[in-house]
VEXDREN-2710 file (C-alpha; in Angstrom, 1 decimal):
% VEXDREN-2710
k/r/px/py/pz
1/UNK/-36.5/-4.3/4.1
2/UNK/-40.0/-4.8/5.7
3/UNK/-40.2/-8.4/6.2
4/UNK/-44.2/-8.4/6.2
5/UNK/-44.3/-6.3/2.6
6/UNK/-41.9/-9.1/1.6
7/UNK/-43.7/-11.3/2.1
8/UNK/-47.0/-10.5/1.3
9/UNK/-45.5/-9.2/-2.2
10/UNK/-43.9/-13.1/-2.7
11/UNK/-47.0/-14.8/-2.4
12/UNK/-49.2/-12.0/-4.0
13/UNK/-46.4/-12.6/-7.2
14/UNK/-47.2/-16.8/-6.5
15/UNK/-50.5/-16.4/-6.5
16/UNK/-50.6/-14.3/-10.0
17/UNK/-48.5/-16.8/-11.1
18/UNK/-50.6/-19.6/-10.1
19/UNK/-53.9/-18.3/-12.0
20/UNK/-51.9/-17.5/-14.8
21/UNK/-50.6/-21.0/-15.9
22/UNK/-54.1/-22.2/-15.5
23/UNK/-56.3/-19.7/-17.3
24/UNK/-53.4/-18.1/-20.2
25/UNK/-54.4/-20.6/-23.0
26/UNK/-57.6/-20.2/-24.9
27/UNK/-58.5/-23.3/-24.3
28/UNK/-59.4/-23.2/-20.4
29/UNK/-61.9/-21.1/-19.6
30/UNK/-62.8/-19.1/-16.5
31/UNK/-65.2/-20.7/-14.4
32/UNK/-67.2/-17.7/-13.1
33/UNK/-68.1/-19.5/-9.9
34/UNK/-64.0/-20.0/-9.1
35/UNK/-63.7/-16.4/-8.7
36/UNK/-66.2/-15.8/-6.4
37/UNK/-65.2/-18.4/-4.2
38/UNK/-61.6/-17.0/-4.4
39/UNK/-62.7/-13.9/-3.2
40/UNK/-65.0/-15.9/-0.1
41/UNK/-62.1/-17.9/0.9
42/UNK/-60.3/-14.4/1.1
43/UNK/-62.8/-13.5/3.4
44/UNK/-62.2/-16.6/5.4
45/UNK/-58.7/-16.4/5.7
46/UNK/-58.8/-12.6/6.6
47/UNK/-61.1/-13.2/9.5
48/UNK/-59.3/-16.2/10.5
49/UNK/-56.0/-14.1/10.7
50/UNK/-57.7/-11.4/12.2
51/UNK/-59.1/-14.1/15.0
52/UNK/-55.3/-15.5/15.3
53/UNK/-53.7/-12.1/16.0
54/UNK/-56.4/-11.5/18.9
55/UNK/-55.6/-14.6/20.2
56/UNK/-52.0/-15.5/19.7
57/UNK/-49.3/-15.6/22.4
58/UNK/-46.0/-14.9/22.3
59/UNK/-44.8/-18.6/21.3
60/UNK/-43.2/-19.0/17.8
61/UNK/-45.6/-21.3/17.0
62/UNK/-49.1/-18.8/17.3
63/UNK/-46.4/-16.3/15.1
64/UNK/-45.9/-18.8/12.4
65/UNK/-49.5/-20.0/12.5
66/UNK/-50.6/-16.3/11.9
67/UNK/-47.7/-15.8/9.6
68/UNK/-48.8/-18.7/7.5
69/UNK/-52.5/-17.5/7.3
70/UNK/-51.2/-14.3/6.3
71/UNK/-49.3/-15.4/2.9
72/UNK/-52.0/-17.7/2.0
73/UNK/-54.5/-15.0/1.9
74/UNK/-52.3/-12.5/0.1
75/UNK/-51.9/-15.8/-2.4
76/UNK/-55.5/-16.6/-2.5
77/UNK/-56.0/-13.0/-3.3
78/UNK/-53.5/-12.6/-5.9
79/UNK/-55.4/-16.1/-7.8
80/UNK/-58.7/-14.1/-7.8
81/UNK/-57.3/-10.7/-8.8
82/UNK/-55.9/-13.0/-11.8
83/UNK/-59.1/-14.9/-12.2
84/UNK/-61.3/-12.1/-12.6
85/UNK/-59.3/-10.2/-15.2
86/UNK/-58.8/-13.2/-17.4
87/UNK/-62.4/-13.7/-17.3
88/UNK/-63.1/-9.9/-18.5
89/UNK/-60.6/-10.2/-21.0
90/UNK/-61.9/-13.9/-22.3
91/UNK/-65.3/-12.2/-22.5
92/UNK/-63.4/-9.3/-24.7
93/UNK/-61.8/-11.9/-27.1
94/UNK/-65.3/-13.7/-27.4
95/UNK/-67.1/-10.4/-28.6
96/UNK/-64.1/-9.9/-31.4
97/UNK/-65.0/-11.3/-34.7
98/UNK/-61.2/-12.0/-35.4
99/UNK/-59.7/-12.2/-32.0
100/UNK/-55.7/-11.6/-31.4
101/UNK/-53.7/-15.0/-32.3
102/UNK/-50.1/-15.2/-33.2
103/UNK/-49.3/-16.5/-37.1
104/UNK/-47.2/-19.7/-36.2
105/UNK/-44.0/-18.5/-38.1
106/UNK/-40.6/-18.8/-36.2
107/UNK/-39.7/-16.4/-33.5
108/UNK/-42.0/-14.3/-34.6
109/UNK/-43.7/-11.7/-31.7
110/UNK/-46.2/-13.0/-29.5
111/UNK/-48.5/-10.9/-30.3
112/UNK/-51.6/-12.7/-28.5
113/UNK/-49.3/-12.9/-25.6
114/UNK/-48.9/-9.0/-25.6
115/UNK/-52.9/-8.6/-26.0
116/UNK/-53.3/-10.5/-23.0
117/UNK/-50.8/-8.6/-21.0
118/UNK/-52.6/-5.2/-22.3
119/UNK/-56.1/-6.3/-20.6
120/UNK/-59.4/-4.9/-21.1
121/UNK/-58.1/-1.6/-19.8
122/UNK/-57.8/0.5/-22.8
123/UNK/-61.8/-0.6/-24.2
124/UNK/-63.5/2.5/-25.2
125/UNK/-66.3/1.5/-23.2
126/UNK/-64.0/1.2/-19.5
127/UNK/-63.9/4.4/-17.6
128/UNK/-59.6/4.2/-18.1
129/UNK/-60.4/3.7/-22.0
130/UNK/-62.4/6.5/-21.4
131/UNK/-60.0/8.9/-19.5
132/UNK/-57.4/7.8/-22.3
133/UNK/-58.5/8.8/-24.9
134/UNK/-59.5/12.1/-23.7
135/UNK/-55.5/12.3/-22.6
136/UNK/-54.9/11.0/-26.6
137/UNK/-56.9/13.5/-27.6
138/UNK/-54.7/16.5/-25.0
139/UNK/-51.4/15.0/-27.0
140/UNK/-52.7/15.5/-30.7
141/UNK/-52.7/19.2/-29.5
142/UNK/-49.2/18.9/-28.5
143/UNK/-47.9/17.1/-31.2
144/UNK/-49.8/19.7/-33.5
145/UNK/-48.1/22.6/-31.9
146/UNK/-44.7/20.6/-32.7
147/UNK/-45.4/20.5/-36.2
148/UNK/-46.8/24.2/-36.3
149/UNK/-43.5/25.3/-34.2
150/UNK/-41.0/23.8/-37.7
151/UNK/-40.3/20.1/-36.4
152/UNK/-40.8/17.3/-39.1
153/UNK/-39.7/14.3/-40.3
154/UNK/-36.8/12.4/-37.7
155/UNK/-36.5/15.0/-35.4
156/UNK/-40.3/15.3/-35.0
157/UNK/-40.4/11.8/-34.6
158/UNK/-38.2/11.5/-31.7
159/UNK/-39.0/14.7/-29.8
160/UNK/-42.8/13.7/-29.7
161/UNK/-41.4/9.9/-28.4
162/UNK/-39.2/11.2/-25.8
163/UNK/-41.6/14.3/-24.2
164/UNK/-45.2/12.9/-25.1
165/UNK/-45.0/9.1/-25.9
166/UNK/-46.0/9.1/-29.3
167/UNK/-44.0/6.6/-31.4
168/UNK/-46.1/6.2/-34.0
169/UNK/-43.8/8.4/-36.3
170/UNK/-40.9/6.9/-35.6
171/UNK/-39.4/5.0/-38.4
172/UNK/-37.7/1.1/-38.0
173/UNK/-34.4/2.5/-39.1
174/UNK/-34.3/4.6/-36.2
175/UNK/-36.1/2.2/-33.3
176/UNK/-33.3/-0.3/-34.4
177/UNK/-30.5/2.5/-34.0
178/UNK/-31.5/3.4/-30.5
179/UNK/-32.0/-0.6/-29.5
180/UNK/-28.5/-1.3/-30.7
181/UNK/-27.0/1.3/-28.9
182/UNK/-28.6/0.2/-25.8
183/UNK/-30.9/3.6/-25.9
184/UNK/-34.5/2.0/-26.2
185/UNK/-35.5/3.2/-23.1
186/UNK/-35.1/7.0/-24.6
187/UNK/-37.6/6.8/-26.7
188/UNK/-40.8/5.3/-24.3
189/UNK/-41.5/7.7/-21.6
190/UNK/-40.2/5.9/-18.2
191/UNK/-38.6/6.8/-14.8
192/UNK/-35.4/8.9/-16.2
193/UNK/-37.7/11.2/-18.2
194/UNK/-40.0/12.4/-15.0
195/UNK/-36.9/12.2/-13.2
196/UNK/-35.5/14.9/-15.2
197/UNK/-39.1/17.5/-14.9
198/UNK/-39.4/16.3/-11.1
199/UNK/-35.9/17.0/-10.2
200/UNK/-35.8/20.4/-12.3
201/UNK/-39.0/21.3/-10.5
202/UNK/-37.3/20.6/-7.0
203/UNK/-34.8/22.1/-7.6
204/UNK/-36.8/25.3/-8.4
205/UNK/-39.1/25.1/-5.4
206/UNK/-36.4/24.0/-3.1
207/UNK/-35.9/20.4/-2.9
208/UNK/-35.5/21.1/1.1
209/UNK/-38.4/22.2/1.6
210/UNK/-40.4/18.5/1.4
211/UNK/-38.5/18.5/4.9
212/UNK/-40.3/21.4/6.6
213/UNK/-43.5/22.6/7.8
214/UNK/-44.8/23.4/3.9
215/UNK/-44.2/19.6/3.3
216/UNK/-48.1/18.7/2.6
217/UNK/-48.4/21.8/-0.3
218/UNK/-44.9/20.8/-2.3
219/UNK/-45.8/16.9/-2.2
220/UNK/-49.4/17.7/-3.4
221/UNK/-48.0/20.2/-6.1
222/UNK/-45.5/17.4/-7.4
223/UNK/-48.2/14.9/-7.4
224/UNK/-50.3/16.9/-9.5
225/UNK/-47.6/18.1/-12.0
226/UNK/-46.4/14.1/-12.1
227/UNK/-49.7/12.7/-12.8
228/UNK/-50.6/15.8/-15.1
229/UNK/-47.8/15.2/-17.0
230/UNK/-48.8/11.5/-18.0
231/UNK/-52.2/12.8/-18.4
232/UNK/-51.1/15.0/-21.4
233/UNK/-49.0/12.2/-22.1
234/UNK/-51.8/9.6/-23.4
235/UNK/-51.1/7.8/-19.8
236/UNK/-48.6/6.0/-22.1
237/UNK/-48.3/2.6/-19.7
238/UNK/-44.6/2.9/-18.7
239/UNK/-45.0/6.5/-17.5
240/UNK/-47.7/5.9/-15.1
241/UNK/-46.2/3.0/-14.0
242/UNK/-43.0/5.8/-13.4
243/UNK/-45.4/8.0/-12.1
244/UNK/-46.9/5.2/-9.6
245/UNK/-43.1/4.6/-8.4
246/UNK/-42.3/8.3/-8.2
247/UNK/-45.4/9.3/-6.3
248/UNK/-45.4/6.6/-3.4
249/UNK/-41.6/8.0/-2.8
250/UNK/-42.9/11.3/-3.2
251/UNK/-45.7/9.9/-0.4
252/UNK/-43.0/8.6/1.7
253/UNK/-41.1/11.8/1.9
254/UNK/-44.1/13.6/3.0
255/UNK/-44.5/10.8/5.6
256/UNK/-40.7/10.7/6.8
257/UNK/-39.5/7.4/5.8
258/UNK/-36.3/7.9/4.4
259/UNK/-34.6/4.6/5.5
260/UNK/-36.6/1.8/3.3
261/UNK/-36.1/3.0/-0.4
262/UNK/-36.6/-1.2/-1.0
263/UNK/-39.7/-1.2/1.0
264/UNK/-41.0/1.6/-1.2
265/UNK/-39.8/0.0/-4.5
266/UNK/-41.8/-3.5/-3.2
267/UNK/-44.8/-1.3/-1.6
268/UNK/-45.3/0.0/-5.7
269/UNK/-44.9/-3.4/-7.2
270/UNK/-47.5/-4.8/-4.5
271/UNK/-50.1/-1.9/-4.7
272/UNK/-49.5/-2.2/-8.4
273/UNK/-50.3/-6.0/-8.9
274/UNK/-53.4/-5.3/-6.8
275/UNK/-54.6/-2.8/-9.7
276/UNK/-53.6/-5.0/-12.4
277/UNK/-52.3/-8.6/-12.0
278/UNK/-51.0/-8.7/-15.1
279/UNK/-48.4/-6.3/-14.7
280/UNK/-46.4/-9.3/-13.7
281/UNK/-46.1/-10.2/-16.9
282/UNK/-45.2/-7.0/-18.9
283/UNK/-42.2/-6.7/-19.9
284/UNK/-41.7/-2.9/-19.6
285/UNK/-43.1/-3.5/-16.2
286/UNK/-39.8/-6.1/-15.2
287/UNK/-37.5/-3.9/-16.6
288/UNK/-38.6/-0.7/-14.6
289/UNK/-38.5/-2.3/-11.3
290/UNK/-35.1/-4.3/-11.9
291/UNK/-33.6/-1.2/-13.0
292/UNK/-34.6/0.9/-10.1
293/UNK/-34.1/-2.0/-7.4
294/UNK/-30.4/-2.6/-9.4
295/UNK/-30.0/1.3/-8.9
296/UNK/-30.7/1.1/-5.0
297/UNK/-29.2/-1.8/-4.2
298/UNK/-25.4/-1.5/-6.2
299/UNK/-24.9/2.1/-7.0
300/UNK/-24.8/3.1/-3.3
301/UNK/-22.1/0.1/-3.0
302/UNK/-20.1/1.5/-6.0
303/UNK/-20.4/4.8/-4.6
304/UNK/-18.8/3.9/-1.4
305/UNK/-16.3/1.6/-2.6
306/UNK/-15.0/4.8/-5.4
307/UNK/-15.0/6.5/-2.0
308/UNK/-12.5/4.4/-0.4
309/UNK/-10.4/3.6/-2.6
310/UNK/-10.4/7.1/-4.7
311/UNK/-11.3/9.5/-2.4
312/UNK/-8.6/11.8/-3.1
313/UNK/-9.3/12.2/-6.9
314/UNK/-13.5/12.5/-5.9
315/UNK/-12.9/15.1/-4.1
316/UNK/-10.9/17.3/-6.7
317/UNK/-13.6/16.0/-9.3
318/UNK/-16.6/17.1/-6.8
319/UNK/-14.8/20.5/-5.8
320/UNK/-14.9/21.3/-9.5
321/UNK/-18.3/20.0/-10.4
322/UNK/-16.8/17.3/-12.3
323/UNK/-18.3/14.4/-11.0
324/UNK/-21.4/14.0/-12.5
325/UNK/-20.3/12.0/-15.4
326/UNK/-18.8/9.5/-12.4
327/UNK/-22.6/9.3/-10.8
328/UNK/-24.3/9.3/-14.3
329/UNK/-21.9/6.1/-15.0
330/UNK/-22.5/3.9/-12.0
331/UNK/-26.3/4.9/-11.6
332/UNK/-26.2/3.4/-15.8
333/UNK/-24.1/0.0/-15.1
334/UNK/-26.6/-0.6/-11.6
335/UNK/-29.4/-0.9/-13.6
336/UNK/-27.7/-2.5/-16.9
337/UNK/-26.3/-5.6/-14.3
338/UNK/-30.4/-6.0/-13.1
339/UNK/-31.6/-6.1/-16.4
340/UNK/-29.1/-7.8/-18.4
341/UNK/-31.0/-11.1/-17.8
342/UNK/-34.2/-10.1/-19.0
343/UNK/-32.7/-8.0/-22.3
344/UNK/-30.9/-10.8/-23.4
345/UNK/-33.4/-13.5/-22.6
346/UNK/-36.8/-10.7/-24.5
347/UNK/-34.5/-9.3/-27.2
348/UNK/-31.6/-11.8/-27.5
349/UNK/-28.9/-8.7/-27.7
350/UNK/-27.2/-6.3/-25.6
351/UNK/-25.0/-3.7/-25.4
352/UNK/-21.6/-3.3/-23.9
353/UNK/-21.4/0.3/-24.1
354/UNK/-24.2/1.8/-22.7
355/UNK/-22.8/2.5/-19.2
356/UNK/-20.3/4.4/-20.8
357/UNK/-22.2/6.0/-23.5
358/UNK/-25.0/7.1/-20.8
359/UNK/-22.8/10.1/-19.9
360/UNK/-23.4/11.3/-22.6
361/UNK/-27.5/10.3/-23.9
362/UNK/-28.7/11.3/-20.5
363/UNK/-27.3/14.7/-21.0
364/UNK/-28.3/15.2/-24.4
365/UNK/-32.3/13.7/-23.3
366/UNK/-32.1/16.3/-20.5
367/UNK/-31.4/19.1/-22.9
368/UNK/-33.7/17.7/-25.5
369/UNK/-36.6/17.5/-23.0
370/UNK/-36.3/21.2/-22.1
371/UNK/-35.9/22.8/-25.1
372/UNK/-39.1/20.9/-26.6
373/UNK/-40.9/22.1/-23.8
374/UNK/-39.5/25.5/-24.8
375/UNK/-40.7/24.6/-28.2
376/UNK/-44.0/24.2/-26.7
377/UNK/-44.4/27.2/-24.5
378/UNK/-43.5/30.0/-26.8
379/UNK/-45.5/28.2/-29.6
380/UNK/-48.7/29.5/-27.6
381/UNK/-46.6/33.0/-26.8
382/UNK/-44.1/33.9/-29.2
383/UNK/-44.1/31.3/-32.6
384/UNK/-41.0/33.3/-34.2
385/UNK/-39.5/32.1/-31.2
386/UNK/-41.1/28.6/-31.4
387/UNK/-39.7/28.5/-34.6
388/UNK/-35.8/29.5/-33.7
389/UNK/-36.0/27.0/-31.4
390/UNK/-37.0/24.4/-33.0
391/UNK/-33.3/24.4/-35.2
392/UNK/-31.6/24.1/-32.4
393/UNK/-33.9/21.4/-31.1
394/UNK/-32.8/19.9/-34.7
395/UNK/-29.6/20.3/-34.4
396/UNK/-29.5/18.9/-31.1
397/UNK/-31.4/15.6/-32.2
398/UNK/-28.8/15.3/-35.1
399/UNK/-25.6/15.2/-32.4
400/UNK/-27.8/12.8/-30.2
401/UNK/-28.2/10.4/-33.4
402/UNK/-24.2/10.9/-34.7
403/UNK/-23.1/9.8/-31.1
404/UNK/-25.6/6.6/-31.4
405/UNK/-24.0/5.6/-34.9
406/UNK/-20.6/6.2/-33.5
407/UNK/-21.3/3.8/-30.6
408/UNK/-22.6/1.3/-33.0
409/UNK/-19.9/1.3/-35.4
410/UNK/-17.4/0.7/-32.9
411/UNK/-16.2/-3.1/-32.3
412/UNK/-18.6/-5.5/-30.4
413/UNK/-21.0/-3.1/-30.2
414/UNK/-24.1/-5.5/-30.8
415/UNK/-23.7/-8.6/-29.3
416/UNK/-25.8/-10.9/-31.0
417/UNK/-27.7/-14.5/-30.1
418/UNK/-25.1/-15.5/-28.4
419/UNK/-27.0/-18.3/-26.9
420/UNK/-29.2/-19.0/-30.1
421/UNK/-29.3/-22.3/-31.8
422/UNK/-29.0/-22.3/-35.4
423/UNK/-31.6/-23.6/-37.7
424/UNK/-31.6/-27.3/-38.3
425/UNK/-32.5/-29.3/-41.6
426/UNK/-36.5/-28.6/-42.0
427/UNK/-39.4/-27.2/-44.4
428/UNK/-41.3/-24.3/-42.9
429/UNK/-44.4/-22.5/-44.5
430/UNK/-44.0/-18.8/-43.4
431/UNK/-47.8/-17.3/-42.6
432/UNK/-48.4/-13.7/-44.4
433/UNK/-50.6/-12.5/-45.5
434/UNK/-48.7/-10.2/-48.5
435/UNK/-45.7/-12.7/-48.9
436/UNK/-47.2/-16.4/-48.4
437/UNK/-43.7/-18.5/-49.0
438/UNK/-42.0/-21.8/-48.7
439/UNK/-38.0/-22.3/-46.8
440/UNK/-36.5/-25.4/-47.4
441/UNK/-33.7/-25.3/-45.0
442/UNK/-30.7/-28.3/-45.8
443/UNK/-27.8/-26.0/-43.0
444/UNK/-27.7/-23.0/-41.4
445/UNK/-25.7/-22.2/-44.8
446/UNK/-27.8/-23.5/-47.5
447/UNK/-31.7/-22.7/-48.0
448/UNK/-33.8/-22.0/-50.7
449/UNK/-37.2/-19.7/-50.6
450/UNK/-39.8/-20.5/-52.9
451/UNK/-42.2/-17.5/-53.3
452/UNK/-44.7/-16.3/-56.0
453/UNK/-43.8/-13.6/-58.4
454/UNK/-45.6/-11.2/-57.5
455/UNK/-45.1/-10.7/-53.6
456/UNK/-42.5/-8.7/-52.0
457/UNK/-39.7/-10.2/-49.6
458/UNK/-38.7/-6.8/-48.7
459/UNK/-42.3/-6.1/-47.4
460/UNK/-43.8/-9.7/-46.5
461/UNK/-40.9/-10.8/-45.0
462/UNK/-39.0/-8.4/-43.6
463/UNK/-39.9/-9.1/-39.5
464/UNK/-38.9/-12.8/-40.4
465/UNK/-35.4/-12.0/-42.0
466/UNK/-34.6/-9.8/-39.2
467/UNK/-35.3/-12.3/-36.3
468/UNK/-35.4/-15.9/-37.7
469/UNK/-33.1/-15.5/-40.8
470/UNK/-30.4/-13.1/-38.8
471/UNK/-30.3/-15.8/-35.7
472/UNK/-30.7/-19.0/-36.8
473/UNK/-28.8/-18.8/-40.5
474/UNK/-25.7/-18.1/-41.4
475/UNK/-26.1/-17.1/-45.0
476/UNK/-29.3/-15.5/-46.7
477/UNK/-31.6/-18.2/-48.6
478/UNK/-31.4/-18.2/-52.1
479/UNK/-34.9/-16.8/-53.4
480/UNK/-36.3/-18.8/-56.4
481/UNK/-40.2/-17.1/-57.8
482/UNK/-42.3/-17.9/-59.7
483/UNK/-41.6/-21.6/-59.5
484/UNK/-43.5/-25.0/-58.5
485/UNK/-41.2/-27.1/-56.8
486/UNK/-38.0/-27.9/-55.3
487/UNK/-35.8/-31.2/-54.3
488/UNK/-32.8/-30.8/-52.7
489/UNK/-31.2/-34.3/-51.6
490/UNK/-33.7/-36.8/-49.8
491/UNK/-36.1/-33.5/-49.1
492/UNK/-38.3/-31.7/-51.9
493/UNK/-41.0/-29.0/-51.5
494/UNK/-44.0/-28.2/-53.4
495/UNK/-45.9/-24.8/-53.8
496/UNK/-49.1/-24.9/-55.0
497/UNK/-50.3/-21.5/-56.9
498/UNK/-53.6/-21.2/-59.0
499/UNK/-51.5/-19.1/-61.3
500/UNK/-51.9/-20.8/-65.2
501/UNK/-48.6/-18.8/-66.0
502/UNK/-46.9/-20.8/-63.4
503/UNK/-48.2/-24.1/-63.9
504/UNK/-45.3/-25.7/-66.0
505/UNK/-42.4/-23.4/-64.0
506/UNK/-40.3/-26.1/-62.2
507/UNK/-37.3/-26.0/-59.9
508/UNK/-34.3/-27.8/-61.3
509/UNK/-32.9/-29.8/-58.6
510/UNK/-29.3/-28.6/-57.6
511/UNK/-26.9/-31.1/-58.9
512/UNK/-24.4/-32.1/-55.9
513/UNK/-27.8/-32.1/-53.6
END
């Protein structure tokens, strides 16, 4: 790896970092003037650099005097870069007449902190905001011609998440199936879905070719098909962050370096958090570049180690075509070690048989992908066709969804908060706005839940019982409504309620306490 891009990425990542403790709460605001004289000091430090490199000798000491101008600027620079957007995005917040704010209940999502990390990007009045929703407006066609073509319902739902990013149908039933089985990533278009098109496409123009005189026409060719692809998309953030990755190795390859995959993985991250800062922080983002660097840096170790040690059964299993499932595994547990950290730490579960189940999803997504583009085509040429299609394309979304209930029924499947404290003695007032309620917590065992009458806890509290409740309790809270109060030991709770009905309603203390 390039020691320079190294390098200039670290302190670039510092700097980012840097701005970002100072200016994330609401509370600090973003001194217009600090910005500017960011960007001057860049200035400063890039002419000074530029002055050191004329003048510097061979001795260590010029080397690390220029060396350590260098990663100050690039960390000077990433502070502005950071400064500036949190100003634009403050400005935002101020013109909102309820700006984003989280609710205060127990792991809930941080939403404000997800706001943040979306920017100012996606404002209708932005030229990107602009170009967006023109590409929204491309993928309502699509999704029409889906419908038109005999999808609906599930299978609609996940075909227009895995080929155009729209997950908006998608029901929670089946966004929790594909996260326990470790097959999230399916369903947002990423790296393995343009993977699939780009490959097929190479594969149909002659992959060899990028290597010969007509180099400059098929690179330009795939660059437009990859970034007309996340174009009809809705530029769905995690595809053109695929789409940045695949088109600077795409860029590469025209340019003949083939030693430095690393160096191109870093080169996308840094030309990336130049474009938007806060890419650092997204957790998409993380995931996409630990999974690719994970790919480059241990399945080309597992590949060689199968090949000493097994190289007589790898060679029967390639001369029969056989060894696919063998790549499809390794390529699957390289990027599962990388990530790990992050999955457990954002979504506090994992699972221990995706590697394994891989060999078959990627498969089945491959297949899926093609025949809804299929769907697509002959929905324009030939809708009895479209239509014929679309059962198999039903049928085929139905196997996908048996093998993911198979793999979650099996032992261990989801492993759960293992690291997760459970909920101590304490009295918390859940914020919602359809199910205002009160927990009274004595163990992780025993709790009681005073709520009005009226309210639902299927509806107003369902994100609370499946993150709070499901990792820091052991046993479901016993729901008391329509009540006024509650004593429980040495605590008691009180819920006021203008309700006449329920003015005399009162909790009768539990006897043993």
């Amino acid at each position: 790896m390039s020691k320079p891009v190294l390098l200039a990425t670290l302190s670039l990542v510092v700097g980012i970092v840097a701005a970002h403790i100072l200016f994330y709460e609401a509370s600090v605001a973003v001194p217009v003037w600090l910005g500017a004289c960011a960007w001057g000091f860049c200035c400063l430090l890039a002419l000074l650099g530029w002055r050191l490199n004329l003048s510097s000798s061979s001795s260590s000491f010029s080397s690390f005097r220029f060396l350590l101008v260098t990663m100050l600027f690039f960390f000077v620079l990433g502070f502005a870069r950071y400064a500036f957007v949190a100003q634009d995005i403050r400005q935002s917040w101020q013109a909102m007449e309820h700006p984003p704010s989280n609710r205060g209940n127990p792991d809930e999502f941080d939403y404000r902190r997800w706001r943040w990390v979306q920017g100012v990007e996606s404002a209708p009045s932005s030229l990107v905001g602009r170009v967006r929703r023109c590409a929204l407006v491309c993928r309502q066609r699509l999704l029409d011609r889906y419908a038109l073509s005999g999808l609906e319902g599930e299978t609609l739902a996940i075909v227009a998440a895995s080929t155009l990013g729209d997950r908006s149908l998608l029901q929670r039933e089946t966004r929790d199936l594909y996260s326990d089985a470790g097959a999230a990533h399916l369903l947002a278009l990423s790296g393995l879905h343009l993977g699939i098109l780009v490959g097929f496409l190479l594969s149909l123009l002659n992959g060899r070719l990028l290597l010969s005189r007509w180099r400059s026409g098929v690179g330009g060719l795939l660059l437009l098909f990859i970034w007309s692809y996340a174009f009809l998309a809705g530029l769905p953030t995690s595809l053109v962050r695929a789409s940045s990755m695949m088109s600077v190795f795409v860029i590469a390859s025209l340019l003949q370096r083939y030693g430095a995959p690393l160096q191109h993985l870093l080169l996308t991250g840094f030309c990336m958090l130049l474009l938007s800062p806060l890419y650092l922080f997204d957790v998409g983002a993380q995931l996409s570049f630990l999974s690719v660097a994970g790919i480059l840096v241990v399945h080309r170790r597992l590949a060689d180690w199968v090949q000493e040690h097994f190289h007589f059964g790898l060679y029967w299993l390639q001369r029969y075509h056989l060894s696919w499932p063998l790549t499809l595994f390794s390529v699957s547990l390289s990027a599962q070690l990388f990530t790990l950290p992050l999955v457990m730490y954002y979504f506090h579960q994992f699972s221990p048989y995706t590697a394994l189940f891989s060999v078959l999803f990627v498969p089945l997504t491959t297949v899926l992908i093609f025949c809804s583009m299929a769907v697509l085509l002959t929905s324009f040429l030939l809708p009895s066709l479209s239509t014929l299609l679309s059962v198999g394309l039903s049928a085929l979304v139905a196997v996908q969804l048996s093998v993911m209930r198979f793999e979650v029924s099996l032992p261990f499947a989801v492993v759960h908060d293992f690291w997760s404290r459970k909920a101590e003695p304490q009295l918390i007032v859940y914020h919602s706005r359809r199910c205002p309620a009160l927990h009274l917590i004595a163990s992780p065992s025993r709790s009681w839940l005073l709520m009005p009458e009226p309210d639902s806890l299927e509806v107003g509290l369902k994100s609370i019982s499946a993150t709070f409740w499901a990792r820091r309790l052991t046993a479901a809270p016993v729901v008391l409504r329509g009540r006024k109060s509650l004593a429980t030991g040495t605590c008691s709770a009180v819920m006021l309620d203008v309700s006449a009905s329920a003015s005399r309603d009162k909790i009768t203390p539990p006897r043993n306490g």
